[in-house]
C-alpha positions in Angstrom: -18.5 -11.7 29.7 -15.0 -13.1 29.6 -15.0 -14.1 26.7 -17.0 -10.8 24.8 -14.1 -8.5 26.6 -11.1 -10.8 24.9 -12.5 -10.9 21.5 -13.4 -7.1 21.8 -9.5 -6.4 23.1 -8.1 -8.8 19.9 -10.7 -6.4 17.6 -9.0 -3.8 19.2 -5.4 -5.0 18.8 -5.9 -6.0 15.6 -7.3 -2.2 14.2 -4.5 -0.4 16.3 -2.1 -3.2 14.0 -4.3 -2.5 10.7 -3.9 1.4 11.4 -0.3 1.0 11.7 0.2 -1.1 8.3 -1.8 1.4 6.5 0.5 4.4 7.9 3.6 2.4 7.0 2.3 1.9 3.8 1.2 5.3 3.4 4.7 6.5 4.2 6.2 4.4 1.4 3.7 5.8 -0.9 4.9 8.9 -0.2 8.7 7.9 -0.4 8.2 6.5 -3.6 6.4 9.5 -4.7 9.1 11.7 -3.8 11.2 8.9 -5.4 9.8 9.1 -9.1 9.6 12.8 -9.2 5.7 12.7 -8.4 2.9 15.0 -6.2 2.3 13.3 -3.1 -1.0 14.3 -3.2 -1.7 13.1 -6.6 0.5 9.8 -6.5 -1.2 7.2 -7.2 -0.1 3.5 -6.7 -2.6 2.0 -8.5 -1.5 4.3 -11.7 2.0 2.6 -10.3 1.3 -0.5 -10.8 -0.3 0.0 -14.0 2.7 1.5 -15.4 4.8 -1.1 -14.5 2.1 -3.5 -15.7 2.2 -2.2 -19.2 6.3 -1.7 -19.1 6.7 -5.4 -18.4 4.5 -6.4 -21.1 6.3 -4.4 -23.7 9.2 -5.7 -22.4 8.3 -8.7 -22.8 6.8 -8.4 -26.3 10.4 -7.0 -27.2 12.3 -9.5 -26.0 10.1 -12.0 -28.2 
């Protein structure tokens, strides 16, 4: 019984932490969104990274 109640409380702790990441990293999405000149609602980081993906590689190619 002990032992079912403290790994149910560290699933606990460990969503209420895994909430709070997300929110944090929602909030930077939405900073950065703002940042660049995007719609929050339409911002998307994988696009992001893609972006900056393909600029490095260009980049890259040019310097060569």
């Amino acid at each position: 019984q002990i032992v079912l109640q403290t790994v149910s409380q560290g699933s606990l702790d460990a969503s209420r932490d895994l909430q709070k990441e997300f929110a944090t990293i929602e909030k930077k999405k939405e900073e950065l969104a703002d940042y660049v000149c995007e719609d929050r609602k339409q911002f998307s980081l994988e696009d992001v990274f893609n972006t900056m993906k393909t600029f490095r590689e260009l980049f890259l190619k040019a310097l060569q």
